[in-house]
C-alpha positions as protocol buffer text, in pm:
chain_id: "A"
residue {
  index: 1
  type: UNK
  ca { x: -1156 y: 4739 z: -5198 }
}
residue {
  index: 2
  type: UNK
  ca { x: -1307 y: 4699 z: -5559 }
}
residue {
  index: 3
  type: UNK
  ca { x: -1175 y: 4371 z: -5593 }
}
residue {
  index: 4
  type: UNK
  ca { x: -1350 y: 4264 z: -5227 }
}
residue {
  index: 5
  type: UNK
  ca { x: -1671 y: 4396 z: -5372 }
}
residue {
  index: 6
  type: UNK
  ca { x: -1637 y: 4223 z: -5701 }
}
residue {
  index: 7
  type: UNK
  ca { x: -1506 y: 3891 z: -5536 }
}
residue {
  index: 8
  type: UNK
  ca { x: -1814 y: 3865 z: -5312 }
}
residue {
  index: 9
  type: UNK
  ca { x: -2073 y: 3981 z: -5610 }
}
residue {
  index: 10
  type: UNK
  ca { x: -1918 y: 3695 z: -5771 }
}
residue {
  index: 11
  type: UNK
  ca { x: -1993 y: 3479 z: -5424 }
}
residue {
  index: 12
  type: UNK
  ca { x: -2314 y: 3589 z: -5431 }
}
residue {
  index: 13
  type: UNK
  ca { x: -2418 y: 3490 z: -5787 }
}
residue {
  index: 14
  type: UNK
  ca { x: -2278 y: 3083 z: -5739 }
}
residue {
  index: 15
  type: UNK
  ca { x: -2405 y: 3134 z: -5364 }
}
residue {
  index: 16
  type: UNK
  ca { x: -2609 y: 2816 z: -5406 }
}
residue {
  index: 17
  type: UNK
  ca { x: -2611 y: 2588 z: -5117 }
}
residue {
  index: 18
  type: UNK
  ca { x: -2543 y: 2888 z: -4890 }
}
residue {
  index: 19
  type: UNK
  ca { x: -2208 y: 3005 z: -4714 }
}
residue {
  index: 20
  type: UNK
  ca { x: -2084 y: 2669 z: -4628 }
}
residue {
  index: 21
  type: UNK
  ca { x: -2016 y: 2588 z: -4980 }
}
residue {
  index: 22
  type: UNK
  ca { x: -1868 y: 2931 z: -5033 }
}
residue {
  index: 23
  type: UNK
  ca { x: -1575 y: 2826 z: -4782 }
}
residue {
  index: 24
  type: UNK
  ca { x: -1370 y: 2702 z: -5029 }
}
residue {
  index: 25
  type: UNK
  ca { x: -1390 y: 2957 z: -5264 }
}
residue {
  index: 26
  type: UNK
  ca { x: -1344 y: 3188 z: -5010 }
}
residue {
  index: 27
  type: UNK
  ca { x: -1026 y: 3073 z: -4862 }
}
residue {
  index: 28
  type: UNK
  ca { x: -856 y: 2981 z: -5168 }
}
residue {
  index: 29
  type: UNK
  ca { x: -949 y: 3410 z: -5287 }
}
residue {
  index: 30
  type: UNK
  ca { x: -806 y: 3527 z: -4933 }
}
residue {
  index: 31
  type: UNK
  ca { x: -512 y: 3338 z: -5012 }
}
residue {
  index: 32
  type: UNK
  ca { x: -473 y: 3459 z: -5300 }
}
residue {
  index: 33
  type: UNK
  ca { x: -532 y: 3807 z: -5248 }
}
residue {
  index: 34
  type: UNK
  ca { x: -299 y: 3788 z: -4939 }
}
residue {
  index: 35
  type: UNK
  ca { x: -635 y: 3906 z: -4736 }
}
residue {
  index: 36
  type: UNK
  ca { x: -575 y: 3700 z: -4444 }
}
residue {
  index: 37
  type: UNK
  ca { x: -402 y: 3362 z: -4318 }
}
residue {
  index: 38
  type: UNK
  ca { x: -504 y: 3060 z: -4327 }
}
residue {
  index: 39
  type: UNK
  ca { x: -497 y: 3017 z: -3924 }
}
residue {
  index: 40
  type: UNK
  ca { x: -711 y: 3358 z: -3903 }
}
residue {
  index: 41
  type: UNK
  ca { x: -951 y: 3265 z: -4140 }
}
residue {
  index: 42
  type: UNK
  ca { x: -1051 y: 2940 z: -3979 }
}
residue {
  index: 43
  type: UNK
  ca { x: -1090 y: 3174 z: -3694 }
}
residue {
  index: 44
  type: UNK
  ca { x: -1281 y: 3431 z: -3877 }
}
residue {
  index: 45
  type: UNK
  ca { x: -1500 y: 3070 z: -4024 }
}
residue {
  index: 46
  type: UNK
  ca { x: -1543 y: 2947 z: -3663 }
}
residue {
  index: 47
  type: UNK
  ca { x: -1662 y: 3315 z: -3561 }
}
residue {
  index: 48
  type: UNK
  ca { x: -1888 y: 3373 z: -3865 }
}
residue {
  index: 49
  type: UNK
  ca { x: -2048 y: 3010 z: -3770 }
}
residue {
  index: 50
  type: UNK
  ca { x: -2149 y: 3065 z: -3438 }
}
residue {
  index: 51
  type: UNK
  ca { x: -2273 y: 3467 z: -3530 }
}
residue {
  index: 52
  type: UNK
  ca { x: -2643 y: 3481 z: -3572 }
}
residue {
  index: 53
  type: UNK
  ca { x: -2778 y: 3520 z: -3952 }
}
residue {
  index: 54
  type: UNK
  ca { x: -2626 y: 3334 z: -4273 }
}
residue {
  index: 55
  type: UNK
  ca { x: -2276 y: 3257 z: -4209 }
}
residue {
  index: 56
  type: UNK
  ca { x: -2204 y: 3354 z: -4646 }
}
residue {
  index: 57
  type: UNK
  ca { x: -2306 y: 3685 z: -4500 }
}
residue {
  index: 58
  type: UNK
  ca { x: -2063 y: 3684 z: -4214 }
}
residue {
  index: 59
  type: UNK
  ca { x: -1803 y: 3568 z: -4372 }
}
residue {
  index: 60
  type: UNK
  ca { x: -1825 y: 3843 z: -4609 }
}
residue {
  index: 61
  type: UNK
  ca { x: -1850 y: 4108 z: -4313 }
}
residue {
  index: 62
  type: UNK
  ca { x: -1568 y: 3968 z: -4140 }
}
residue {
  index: 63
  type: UNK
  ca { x: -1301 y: 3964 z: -4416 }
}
residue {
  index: 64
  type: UNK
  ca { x: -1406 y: 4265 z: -4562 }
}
residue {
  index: 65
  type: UNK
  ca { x: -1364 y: 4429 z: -4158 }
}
residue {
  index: 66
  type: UNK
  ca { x: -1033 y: 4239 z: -4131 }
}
residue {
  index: 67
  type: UNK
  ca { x: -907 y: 4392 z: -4499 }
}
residue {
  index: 68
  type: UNK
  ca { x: -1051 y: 4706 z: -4501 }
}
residue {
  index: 69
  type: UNK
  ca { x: -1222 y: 4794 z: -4238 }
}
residue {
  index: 70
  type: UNK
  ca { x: -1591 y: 4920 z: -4214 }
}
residue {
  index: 71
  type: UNK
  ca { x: -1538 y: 5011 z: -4584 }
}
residue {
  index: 72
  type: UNK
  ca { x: -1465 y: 4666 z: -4645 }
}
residue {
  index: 73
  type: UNK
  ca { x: -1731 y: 4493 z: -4405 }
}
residue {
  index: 74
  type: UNK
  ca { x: -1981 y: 4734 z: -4628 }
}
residue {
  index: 75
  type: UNK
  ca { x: -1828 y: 4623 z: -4942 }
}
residue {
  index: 76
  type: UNK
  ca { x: -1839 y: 4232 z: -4856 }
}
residue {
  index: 77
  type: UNK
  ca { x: -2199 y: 4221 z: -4743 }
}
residue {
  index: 78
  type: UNK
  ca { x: -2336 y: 4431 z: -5037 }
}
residue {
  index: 79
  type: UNK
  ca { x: -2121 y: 4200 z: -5300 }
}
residue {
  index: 80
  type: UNK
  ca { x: -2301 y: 3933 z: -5122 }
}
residue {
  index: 81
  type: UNK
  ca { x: -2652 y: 3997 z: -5092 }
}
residue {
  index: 82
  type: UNK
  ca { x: -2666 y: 4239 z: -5419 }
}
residue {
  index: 83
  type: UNK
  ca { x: -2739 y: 3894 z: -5676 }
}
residue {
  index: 84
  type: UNK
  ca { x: -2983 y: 3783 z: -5431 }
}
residue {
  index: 85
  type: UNK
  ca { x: -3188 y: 4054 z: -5414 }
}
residue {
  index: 86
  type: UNK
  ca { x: -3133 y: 4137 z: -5777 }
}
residue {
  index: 87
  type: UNK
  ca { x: -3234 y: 3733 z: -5871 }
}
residue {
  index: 88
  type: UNK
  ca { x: -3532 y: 3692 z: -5636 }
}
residue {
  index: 89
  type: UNK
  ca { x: -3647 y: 3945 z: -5763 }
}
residue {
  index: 90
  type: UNK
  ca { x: -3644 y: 3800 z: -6101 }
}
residue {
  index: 91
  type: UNK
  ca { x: -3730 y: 3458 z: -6012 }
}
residue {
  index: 92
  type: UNK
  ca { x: -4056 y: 3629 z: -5843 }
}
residue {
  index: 93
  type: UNK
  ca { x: -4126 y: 3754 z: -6164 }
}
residue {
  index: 94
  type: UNK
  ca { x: -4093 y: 3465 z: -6342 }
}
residue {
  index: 95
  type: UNK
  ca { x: -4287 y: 3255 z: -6102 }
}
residue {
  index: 96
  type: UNK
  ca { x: -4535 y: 3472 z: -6119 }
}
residue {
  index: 97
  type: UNK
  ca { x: -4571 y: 3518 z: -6514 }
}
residue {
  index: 98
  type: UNK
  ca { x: -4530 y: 3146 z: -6554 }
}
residue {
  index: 99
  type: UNK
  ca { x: -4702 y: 2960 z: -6323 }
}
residue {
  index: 100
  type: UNK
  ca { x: -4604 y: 2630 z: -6413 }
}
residue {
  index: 101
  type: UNK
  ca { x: -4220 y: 2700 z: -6370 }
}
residue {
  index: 102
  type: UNK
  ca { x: -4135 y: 2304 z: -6436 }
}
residue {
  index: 103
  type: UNK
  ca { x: -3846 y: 2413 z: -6557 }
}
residue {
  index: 104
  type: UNK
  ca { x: -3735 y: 2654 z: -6267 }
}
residue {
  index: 105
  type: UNK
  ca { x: -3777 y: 2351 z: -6025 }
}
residue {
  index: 106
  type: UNK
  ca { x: -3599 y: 2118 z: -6224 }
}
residue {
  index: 107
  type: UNK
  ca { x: -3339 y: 2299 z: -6232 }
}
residue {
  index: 108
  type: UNK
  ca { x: -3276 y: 2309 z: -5870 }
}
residue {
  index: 109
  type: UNK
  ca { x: -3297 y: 1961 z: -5829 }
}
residue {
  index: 110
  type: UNK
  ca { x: -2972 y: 1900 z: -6066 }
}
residue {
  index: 111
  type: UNK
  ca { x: -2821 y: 2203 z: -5838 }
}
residue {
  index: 112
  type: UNK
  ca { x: -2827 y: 2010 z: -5529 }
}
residue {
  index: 113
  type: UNK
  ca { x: -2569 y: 1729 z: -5563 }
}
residue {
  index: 114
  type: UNK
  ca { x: -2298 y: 2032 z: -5649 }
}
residue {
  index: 115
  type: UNK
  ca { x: -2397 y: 2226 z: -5364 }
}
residue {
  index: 116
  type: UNK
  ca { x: -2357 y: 1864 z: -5132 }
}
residue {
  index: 117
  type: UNK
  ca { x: -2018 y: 1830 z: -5296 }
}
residue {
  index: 118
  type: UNK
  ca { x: -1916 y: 2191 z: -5219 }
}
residue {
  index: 119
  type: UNK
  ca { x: -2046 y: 2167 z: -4815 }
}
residue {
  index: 120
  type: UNK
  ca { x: -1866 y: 1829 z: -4759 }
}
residue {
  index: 121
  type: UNK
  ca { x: -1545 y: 1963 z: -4939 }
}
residue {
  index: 122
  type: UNK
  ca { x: -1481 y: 2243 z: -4696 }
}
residue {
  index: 123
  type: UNK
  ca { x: -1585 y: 1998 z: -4398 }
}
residue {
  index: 124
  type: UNK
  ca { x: -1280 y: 1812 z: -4521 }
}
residue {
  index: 125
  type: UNK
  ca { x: -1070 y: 2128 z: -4564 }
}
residue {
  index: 126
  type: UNK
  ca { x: -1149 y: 2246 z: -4222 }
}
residue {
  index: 127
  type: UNK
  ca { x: -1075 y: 1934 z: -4054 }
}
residue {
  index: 128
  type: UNK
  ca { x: -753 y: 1931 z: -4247 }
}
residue {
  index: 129
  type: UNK
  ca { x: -627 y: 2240 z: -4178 }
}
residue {
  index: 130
  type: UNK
  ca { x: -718 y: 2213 z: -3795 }
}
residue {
  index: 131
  type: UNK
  ca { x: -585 y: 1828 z: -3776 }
}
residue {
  index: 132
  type: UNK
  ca { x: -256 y: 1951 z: -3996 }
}
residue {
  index: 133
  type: UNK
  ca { x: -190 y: 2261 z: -3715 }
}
residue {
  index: 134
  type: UNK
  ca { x: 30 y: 2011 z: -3503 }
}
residue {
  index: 135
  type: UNK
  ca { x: -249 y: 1916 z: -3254 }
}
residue {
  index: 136
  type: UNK
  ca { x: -112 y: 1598 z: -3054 }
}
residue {
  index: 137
  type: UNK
  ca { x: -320 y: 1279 z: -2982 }
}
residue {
  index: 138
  type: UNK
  ca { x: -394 y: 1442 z: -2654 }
}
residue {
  index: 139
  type: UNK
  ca { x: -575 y: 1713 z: -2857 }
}
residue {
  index: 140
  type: UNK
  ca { x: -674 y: 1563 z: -3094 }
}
residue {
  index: 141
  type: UNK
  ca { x: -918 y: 1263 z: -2914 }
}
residue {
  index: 142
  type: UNK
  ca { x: -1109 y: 1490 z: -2684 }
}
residue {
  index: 143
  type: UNK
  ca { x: -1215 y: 1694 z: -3003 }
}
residue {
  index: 144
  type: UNK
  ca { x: -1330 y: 1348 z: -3146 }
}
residue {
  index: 145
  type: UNK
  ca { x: -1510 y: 1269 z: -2887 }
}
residue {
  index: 146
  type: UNK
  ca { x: -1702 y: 1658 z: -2857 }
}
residue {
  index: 147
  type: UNK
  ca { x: -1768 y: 1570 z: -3213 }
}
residue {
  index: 148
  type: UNK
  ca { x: -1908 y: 1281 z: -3128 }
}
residue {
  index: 149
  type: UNK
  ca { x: -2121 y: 1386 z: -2856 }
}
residue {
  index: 150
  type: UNK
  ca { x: -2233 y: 1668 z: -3055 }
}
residue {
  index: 151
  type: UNK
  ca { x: -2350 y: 1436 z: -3372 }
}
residue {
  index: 152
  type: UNK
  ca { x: -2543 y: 1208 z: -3088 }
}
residue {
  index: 153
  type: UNK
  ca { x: -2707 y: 1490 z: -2955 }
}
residue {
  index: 154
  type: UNK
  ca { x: -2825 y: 1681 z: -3300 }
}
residue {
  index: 155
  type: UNK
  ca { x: -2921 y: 1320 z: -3482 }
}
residue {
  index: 156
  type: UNK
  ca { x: -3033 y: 1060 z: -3162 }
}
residue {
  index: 157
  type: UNK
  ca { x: -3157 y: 1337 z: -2919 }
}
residue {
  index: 158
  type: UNK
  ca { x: -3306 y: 1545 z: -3158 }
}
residue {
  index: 159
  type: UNK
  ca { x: -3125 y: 1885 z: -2942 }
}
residue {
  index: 160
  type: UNK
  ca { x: -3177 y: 2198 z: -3025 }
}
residue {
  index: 161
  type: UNK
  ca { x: -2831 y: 2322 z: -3219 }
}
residue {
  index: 162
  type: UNK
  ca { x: -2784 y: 2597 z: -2951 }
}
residue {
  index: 163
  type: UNK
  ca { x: -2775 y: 2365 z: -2682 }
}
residue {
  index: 164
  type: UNK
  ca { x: -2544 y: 2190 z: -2877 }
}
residue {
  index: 165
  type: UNK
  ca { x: -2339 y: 2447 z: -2925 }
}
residue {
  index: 166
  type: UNK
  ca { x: -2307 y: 2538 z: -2526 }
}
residue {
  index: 167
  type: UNK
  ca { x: -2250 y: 2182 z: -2447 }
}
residue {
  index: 168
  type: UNK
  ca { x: -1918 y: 2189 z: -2759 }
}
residue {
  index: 169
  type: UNK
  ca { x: -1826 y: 2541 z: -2609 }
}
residue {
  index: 170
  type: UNK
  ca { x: -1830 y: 2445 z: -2250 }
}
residue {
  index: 171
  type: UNK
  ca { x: -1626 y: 2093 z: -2349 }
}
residue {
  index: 172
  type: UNK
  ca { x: -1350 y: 2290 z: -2528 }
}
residue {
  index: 173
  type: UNK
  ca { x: -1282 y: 2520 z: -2287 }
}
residue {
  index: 174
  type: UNK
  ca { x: -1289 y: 2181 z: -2002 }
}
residue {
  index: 175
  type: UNK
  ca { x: -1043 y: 2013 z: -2212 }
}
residue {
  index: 176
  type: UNK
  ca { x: -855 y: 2297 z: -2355 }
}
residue {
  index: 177
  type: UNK
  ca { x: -814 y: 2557 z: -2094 }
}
């Protein structure tokens, strides 16, 4: 259970970008570790997605509950959160000694293109992974389509995401029940 903690303390210090562009890091350490499979952790990703709060945090719960437990879900969620509490804290101070904090902000502008790379890198994992798992043309152009939709809806339509996320749930279970 150490190395869970110590994995997701890690997480949590290069958590930039949030959870999304944990993924890969993630999967390749459950891998590794021989935590989980690679089919149930796209289920624990799809679970931790639609759970309310930040999904870096859920994913953290749910492997540490699937590898140890309670124990574990404890263990993943402090690793986590631990460096963010512990670097607010000093960025707060900072900020507040140093009002000016150029340097602070300019920093997080040469951040962001990593953290873009990172979120659209385990897009394209998860679509691989789900595309690879044998799914036929008959699966695989109704979830094209839901994707679609769903992109219309969230960019054109301006939808809430929740509503979104009924209408995707409601279109999987049409086509795939």
């Amino acid at each position: 259970m150490l190395k869970l903690f110590w994995f997701f303390l890690q997480m949590g210090f290069v958590s930039f970008g949030g959870g999304y562009a944990l993924i890969p890091l993630i999967e390749r350490e459950t891998q590794r570790q021989g935590w989980m499979s690679s089919e149930m952790l796209i289920d624990v990703i799809a679970v931790a997605g639609m759970s309310p709060g930040p999904i870096a945090v859920n994913l953290g719960m749910l492997v540490g509950y699937q590898t140890y437990g309670v124990a574990g879900a404890i263990a993943g969620v402090l690793g986590l959160l631990l460096p963010s509490m512990l670097m607010t804290a000093g960025i707060i101070f900072v900020i507040t000694r140093d009002q000016k904090a150029n340097y602070f902000k300019r920093s997080m502008y040469g951040v962001q293109p990593v953290v873009t790379a990172l979120i659209l890198f385990a897009a394209y994992q998860l679509c691989a992974v789900h595309v690879s798992a044998a799914l036929s043309v008959h699966e695989l152009l109704p979830a094209l389509l839901i994707v679609g939709a769903c992109l219309y809806m969230l960019l054109r339509l301006r939808m809430h995401p929740f509503a979104i996320l009924l209408f995707s749930g409601i279109c999987g279970a049409a086509f795939y029940a």
